[in-house]
Structure formats: structure tokens, C-alpha cells
C-alpha positions in Angstrom: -157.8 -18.8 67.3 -154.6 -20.9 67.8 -156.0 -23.8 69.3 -158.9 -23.7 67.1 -156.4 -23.8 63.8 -154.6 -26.1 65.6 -157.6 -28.7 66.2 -158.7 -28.3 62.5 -155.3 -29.4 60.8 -155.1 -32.0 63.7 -158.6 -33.1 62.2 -157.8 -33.1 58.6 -154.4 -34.9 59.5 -156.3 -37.6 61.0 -158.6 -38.1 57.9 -155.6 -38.2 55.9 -153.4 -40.7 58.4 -156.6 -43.1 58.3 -156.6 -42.9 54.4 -152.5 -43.8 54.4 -152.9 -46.6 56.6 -155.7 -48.2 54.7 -153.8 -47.5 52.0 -151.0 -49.6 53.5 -153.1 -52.6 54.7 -154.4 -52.5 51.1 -151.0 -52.4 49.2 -149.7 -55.4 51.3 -152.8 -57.8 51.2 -151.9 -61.1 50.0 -154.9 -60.9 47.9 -153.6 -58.1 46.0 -151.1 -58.6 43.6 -149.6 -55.2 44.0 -147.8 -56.5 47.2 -145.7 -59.2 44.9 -144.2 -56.2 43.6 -141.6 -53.9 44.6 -142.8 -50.9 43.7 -146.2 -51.6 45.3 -144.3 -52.8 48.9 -142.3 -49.6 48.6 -145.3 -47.5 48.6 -147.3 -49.4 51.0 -144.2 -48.8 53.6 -143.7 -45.1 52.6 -147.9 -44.9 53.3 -147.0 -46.3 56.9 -144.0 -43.9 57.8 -146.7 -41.2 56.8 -149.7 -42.7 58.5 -147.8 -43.0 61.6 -146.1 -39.3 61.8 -149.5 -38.1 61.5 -151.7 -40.3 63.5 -153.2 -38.5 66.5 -151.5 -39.5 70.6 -153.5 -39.6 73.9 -151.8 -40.3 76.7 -149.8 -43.5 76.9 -150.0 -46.6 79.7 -146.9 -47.4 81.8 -147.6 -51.2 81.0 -145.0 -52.4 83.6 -146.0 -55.5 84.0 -142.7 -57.2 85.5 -139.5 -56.5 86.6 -136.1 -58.9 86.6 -134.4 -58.6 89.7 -130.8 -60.5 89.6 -132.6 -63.0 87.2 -136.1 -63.5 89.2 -139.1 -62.0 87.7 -141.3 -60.4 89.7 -144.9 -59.1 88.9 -145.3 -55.2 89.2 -148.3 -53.9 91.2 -149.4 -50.4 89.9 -152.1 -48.1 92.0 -152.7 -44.2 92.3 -152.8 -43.5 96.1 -153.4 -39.9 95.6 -156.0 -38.1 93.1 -156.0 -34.4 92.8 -157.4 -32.3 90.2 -153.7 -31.5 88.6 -152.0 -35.0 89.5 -151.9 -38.3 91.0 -149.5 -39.8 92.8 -149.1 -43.3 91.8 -147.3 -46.0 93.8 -145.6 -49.3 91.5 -143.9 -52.0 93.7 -142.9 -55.4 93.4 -145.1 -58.1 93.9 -144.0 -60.7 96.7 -140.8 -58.3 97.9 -140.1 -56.8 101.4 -142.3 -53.8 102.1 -139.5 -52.2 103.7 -137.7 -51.4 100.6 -136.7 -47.8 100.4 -139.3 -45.0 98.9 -138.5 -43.2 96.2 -140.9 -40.4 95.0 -139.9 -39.6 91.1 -141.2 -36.0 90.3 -141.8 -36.1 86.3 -140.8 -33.1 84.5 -144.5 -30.5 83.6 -143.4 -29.9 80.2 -145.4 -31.2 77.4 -145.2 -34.7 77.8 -147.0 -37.0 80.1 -144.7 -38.5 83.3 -145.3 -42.4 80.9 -141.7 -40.6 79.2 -140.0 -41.8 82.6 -141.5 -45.4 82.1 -137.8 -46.4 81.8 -136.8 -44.9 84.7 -139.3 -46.0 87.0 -138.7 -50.0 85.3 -134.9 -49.3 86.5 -135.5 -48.2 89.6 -138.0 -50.7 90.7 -135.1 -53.4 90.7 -133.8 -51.4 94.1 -137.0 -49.2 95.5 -140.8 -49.2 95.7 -141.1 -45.9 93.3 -143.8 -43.4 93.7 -144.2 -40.5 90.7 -146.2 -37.6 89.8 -148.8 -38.5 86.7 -149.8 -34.4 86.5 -152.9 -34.1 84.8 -153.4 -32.6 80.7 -154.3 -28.8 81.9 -157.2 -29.2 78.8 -158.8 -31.7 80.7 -159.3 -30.1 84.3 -162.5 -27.7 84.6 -162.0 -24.5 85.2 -163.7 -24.4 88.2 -161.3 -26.6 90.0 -158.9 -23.5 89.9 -155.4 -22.5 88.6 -151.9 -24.4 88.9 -148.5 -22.3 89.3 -145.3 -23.1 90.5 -145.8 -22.3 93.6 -148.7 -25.2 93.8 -146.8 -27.8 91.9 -144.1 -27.1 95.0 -147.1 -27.7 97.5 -148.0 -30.9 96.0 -144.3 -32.5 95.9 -144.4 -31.5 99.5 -147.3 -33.3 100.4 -146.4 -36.4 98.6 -143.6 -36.4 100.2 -145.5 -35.8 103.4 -148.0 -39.0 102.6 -144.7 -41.3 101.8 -143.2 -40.7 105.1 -146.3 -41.2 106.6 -147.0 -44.6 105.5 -143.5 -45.6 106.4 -142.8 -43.5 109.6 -139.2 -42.9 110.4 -137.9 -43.6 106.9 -137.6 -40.9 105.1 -138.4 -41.0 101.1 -135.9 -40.3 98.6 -136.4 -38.1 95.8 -135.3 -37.8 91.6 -136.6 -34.8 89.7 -135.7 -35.5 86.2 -135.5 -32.0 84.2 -137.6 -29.4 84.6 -138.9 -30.1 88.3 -135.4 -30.1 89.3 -136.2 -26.5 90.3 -139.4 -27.2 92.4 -137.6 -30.1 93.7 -134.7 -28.2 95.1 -136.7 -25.6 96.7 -139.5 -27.8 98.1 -136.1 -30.0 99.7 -135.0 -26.8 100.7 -138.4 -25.9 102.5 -139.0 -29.0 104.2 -135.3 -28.6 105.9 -136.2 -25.4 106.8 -139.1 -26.6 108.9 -137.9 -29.2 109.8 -140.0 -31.7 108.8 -139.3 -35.7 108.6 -140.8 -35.6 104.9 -137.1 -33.9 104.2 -136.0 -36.5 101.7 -132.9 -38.2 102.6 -131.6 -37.7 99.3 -132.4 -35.4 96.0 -131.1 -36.4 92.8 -131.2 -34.1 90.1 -130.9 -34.8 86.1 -130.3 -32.3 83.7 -132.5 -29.4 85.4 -132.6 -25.9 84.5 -131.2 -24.7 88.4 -129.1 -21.9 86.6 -129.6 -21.3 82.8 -126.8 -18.9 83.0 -124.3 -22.2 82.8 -123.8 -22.8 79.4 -127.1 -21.8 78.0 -128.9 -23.4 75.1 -131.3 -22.6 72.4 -134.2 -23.3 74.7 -132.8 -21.0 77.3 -131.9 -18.0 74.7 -135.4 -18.3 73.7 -136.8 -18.2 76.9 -134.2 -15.0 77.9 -134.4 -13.1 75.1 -138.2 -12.2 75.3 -139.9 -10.3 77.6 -142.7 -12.1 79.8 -145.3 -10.6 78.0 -144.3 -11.5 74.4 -144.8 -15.1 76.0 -148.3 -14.4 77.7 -149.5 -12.7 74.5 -148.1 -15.2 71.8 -148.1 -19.1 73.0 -151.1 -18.7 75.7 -154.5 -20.1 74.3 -158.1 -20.7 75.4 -158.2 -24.2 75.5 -161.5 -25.0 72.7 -165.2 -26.0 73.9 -165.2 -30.2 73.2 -162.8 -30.1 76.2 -163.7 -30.7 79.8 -161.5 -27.7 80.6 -162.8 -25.1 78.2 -162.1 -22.1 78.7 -158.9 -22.4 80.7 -155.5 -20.9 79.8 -152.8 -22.7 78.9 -149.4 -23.3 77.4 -150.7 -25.5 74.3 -148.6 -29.0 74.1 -148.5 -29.1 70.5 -146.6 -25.9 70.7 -144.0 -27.3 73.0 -143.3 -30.7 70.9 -143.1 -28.4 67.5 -140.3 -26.4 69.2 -138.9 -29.6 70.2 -139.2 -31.4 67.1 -137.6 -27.9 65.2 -134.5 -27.8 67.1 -133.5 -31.1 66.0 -135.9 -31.3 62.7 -133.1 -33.2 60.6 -132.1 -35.8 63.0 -136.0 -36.8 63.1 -136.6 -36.5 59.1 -133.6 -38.9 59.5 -135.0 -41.4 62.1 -138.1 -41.4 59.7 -136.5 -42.2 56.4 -134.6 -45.0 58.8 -138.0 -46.6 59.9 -138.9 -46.6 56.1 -135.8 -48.2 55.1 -136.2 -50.9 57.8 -139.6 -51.9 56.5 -138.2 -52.0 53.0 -135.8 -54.7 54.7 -137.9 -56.6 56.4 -136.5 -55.4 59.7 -139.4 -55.6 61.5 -137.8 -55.1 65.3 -136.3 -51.8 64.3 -139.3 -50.2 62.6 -141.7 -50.9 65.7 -138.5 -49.5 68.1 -138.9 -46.4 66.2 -142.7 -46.4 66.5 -142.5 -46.6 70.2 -140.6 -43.8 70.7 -142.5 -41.6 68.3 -146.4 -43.0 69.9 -144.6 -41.3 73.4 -142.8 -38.6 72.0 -145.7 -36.8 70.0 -148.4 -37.5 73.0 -148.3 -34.4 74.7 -150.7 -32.6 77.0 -151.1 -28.9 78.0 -149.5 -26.7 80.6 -151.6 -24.0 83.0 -150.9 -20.9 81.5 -150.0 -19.7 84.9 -147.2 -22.4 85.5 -145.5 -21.7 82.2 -145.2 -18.0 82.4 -144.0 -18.4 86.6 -141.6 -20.5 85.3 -140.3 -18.8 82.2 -140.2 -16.0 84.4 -138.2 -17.2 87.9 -136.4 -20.4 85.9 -135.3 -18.4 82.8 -135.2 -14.9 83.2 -134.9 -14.0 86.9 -132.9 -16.7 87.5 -134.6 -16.6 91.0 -133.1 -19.8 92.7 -129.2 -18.9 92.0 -129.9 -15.5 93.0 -131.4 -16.7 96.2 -134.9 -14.4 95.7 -136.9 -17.3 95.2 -139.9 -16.9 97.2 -143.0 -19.8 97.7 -146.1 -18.1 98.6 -144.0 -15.1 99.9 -141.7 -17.6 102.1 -138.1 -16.9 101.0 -136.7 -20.5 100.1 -133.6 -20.7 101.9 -131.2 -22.9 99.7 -128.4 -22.9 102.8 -131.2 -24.4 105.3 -130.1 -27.7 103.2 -128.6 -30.0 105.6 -130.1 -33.2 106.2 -130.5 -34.2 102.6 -128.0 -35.5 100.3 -127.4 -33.9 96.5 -126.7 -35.7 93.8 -126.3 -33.7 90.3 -127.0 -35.9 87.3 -126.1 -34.2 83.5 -125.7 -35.5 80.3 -122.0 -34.4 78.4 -124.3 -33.6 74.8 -126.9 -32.3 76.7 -128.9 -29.6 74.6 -131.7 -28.5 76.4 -130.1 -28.1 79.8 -126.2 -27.5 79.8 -123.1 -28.8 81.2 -123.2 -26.8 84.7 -126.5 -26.1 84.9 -128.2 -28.8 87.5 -124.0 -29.0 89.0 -124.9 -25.6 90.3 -127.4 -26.8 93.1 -124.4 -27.6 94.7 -122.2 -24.6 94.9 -126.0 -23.0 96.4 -126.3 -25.7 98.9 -123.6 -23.9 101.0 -124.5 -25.3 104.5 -124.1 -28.9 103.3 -120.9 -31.1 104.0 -119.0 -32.1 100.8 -119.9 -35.7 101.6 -123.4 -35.4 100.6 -122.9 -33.9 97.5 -121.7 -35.7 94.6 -121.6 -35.0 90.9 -121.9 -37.5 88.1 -121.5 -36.4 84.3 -122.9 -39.3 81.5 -120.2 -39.1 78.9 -121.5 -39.3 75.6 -125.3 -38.7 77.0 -128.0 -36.4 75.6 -130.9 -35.0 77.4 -133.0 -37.8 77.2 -130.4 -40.4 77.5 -129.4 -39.6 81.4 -133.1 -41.4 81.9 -133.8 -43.6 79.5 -132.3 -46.3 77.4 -129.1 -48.2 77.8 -126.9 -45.3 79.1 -129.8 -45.1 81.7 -129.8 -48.6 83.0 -126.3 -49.3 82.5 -124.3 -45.9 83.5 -126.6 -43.4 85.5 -129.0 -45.4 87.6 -126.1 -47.2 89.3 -124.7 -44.4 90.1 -128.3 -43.0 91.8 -128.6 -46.5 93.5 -124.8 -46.4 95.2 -125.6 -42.2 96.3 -129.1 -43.2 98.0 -127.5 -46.7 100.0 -124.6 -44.6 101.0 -127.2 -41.3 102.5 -130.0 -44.2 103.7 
């Protein structure tokens, strides 16, 4: 009945959004003389803070278009070079620039939101490499016949696009940035492919504010995740996902869950980014409001989660604390974190980080004990919050030199 409630307020909301915004075109038509007033622009701007916060969100485009490289603007080429029923693999690269830049493969976090909440980081990085990423699928969209997802698969498939990168470029082999959550399926698929030696090992894993030991300074997200057992999680956030979807029927970790527990932990600081988007269209400050906008049209498009990758990970990440323990297994296969040797670590965290903690991803590595202290480095953003060690201006200006120096100095 959860997703069912769930799809009904989402329809009455947008009935109601759709009355606000007409509301708002109405209020500030020159042809009504409301709009000469004060009162009446108020209102009509106060109707658009509400019509947006509850308009519905699909997923978003990437839209990179161009890049500027040292002041030349070059045209961005975007194509998905692998489709599978969970994710694609899509490749961006620069338009008229050597082939033989390196490969970077950027695994996007499976955690609500769609891998478009990286756009910023893949725009950044395309100034230095041709940048591949995970686009994993909405788990409410997949049939049900096409079979489940775990973490144990979402390993399999970094693996393999790994595997394809180094293919196409034989000899070279790809580098790698896990941002968050796939930190930990990034670490032990690096971990695997050293152990077999493959030549898909990535020369270099970079690692931003990922959960590798939640006992480091824990958060409210990893409390909550600790202090319940499995099957409080299997019994109250799992839902059949309703009948008007392509992948009715199928278990999952609802989205809308994940961004209200997101949007709780910092409820005031968004009630007050709200009330600033109204007072910026009261202003006239166009430029502001729409900057606002943005980040709200990708923050509130989530997707769904396989039911079986959620509760594996609540369960090995959170509770077990598998990795740091070294009992994590993949597909019965122990993963062997001191098999580490050929590929470089770079641990990425954010000082006011409060989803993953100071210490946290730095804890890769202390595990990485068979790797020389000249391929590890460790790089706190001072002043930087969870999202900001990716995106914005600490981002560009801060972090991803930082990534660019680590992977020319392990190339």
C-alpha cells in the first residue's frame, strides 16, 4: 500500500502544482491589472515557489553540449556504448581532440538519484579525459523478468565496463572515480581485478566521500542504518512497485523514500533555500531564482532501487561492516583488499561532510596494506559538504585538480 499512497498524493500534488502555476501565469499577465500591484506580484511569486516544490521530476538530460578547454570551446559528443537491463554505459568526449586521451570510467552513486547529479563532474573532467559513467536504470522501469540486481551484480558490471574500456584502448589502462556510495563496489571490484590479474585493473581509483567504514565518525544516515535490524528494513521501506509501470511487480527501495529522508535531515536549510528563491523573484533577481530551480528539478528526480541491492548493502556496508573486516565476499570469492597493488588510491572527503564522515573513505587506505605509500594519497576539501567534493565551485576549483595531478602522476 506504500507505493500506492504514495502515487495518489503524487497525483493530487500534481493537480494542485498545475492549478499554482496557472495561477502564476495569470497573476503576472500584463493584461491583468493585478500584476501592477504588489500584493498581486507577491502572490503570483509565492504560487511559483509552490508550483515548483510540488511539480512532478523524470529523469533529467546531461545537456553537455560544450566544454572550454584553456579558452577553446570544444563540442561534446555523447553516446551509450553499452545497454543492459540495469545500466548503460555511456561514453562523452570531445569533439576534434586526440583519441588518445586518458579513460576515465565514473561509477555514479545507486542511491535515489539518477547518475545526471554528476553532470558537474563529468563537465570538469572532460577538460583532461574522455569520461565514461554508469547511467543505472529506475528499478520501476525494468520488467521483472529481466531478473534481480544486488551488489554483487552492480560489482560485475563495473568490472566489465572496465573490461570494454581497456579493450577499445588496449594497453591503457582506464582510470576510475566512484563518487559516494559505489566507493564500496568500486574498491572491491579494483580489488578483484588485481587479484586476477587482469589489465582492466584501473591505474587509479579515486574515492569521494564513500561509506568504506561507517564506524569512522558515523552520521545520522549510518546510525539509522545500524541501529535496525535487517529485517525491520525488508519489512518497512521495501514496496511492490504499482501496475502502470513497466516493472510491476518488482521489489524495490522506493526513491521517494530516500529523497524524504534526505530532505528531513536538513528540512530547515531547504525551507530556507525556498523562502530565498521567493524573495529573489520579489526582487527581480531572476538569475538566482532559476539557480535554485535547477538544483531542486535534479534533486527531487529520483528513481527506485532493487530491493535486493538496498538490503545487501544496508547489510555488508552498514551493519557488517564487511569490507574493513575483510569478510567481504563476491559471489562466494573472498575480495582480497591486500591483492591491491597495481592501482593507485586516492581518498577524496569533504571536512562538513554529513552523510559520509571524516575518516570514512580515508580508511581504504590503511586496508590497502600491500600498496606502497606512493600511490596513496589523501585529500580533505576544507569547508566542503557531501555534495560539494563533486559539484559546484569547490569541485572545479579545489577537488578535481587535485584528481587530475593523482591520475598524470599513476598514468
Amino acid at each position: 500500500m506504500l507505493y500506492k499512497a504514495y502515487e495518489l498524493q503524487r497525483s493530487w500534488l500534481n493537480s494542485v502544482s498545475t492549478i499554482a502555476s496557472l495561477s502564476s501565469e495569470f497573476l503576472t499577465s500584463p493584461a491583468n491589472p493585478w500584476s501592477r500591484i504588489g500584493f498581486g506580484a507577491m502572490t503570483a511569486n509565492a504560487l511559483d515557489v509552490f508550483a515548483h516544490a510540488t511539480a512532478p521530476y523524470s529523469k533529467p538530460a546531461f545537456g553537455i553540449t560544450e566544454v572550454d578547454v584553456d579558452g577553446t570551446i570544444y563540442p561534446v559528443i555523447e553516446a551509450t556504448v553499452i545497454n543492459r537491463p540495469f545500466g548503460d554505459l555511456k561514453r562523452f568526449r570531445l569533439d576534434g581532440v586526440d583519441d588518445n586521451r586518458p579513460k576515465m570510467l565514473i561509477v555514479a552513486p545507486m542511491s535515489g538519484h539518477f547518475a545526471t547529479l554528476l553532470r558537474g563532474t563529468v563537465e570538469r573532467m572532460l577538460q583532461k579525459f574522455e569520461v565514461y559513467i554508469t547511467d543505472w536504470a529506475d528499478a520501476k522501469t525494468v520488467p521483472v523478468h529481466e531478473g534481480s540486481f544486488d551488489l554483487d551484480d552492480y560489482i560485475d558490471y563495473i568490472m566489465d565496463f572496465l573490461e570494454y574500456i581497456e579493450q577499445l584502448n588496449p594497453g591503457q589502462r582506464p582510470h576510475m572515480l566512484a563518487v559516494c556510495q559505489p566507493s564500496v563496489p568500486a574498491f572491491a571490484a579494483t580489488a578483484l581485478l588485481n587479484q586476477h590479474k587482469s589489465p582492466a585493473a584501473p591505474a587509479t581509483l579515486t574515492m569521494m566521500g564513500g561509506p568504506i567504514d561507517t564506524r569512522e565518525s558515523p552520521t545520522t544516515v549510518n546510525d539509522h542504518a545500524m541501529n535496525r535490524p535487517i529485517e525491520w528494513f525488508r519489512k518497512s521501506v521495501i514496496a511492490s512497485v504499482p501496475m502502470q509501470y513497466r516493472g510491476a511487480g518488482r521489489k524495490v527501495y522506493p526513491g521517494f523514500m530516500q529523497l524524504s529522508a534526505f530532505m528531513s535531515m536538513n528540512l530547515q536549510s531547504h525551507m530556507m533555500s525556498h523562502y530565498e528563491m521567493f524573495k529573489h523573484l520579489t526582487t527581480g533577481d531572476e538569475a538566482s531564482a532559476q539557480a535554485t530551480k535547477d538544483f531542486y528539478d535534479e534533486y527531487r528526480a529520483v528513481c527506485d532501487m532493487t530491493a535486493e541491492f538496498y538490503l545487501q548493502t544496508v547489510e555488508e556496508v552498514f551493519q557488517k561492516h564487511s569490507i574493513p573486516n575483510g569478510e567481504f565476499r563476491h559471489k562466494g570469492e573472498v575480495v582480497d583488499l591486500t591483492q591491491i597493488t597495481e592501482t593507485a588510491l586516492l581518498a577524496v572527503e569533504g571536512e562538513r561532510d554529513d552523510i559520509s564522515g571524516l575518516g570514512q573513505t580515508k580508511a581504504a587506505l590503511k586496508l590497502a596494506t600491500s600498496l606502497v605509500e606512493g600511490k596513496k594519497r589523501y585529500f580533505m576539501a576544507e569547508g566542503a559538504g557531501h555534495y560539494g567534493i563533486f559539484n559546484g565551485s569547490r569541485w572545479r576549483t579545489k577537488v578535481a585538480p587535485v584528481v587530475e595531478e593523482f591520475v598524470e602522476a599513476h598514468s
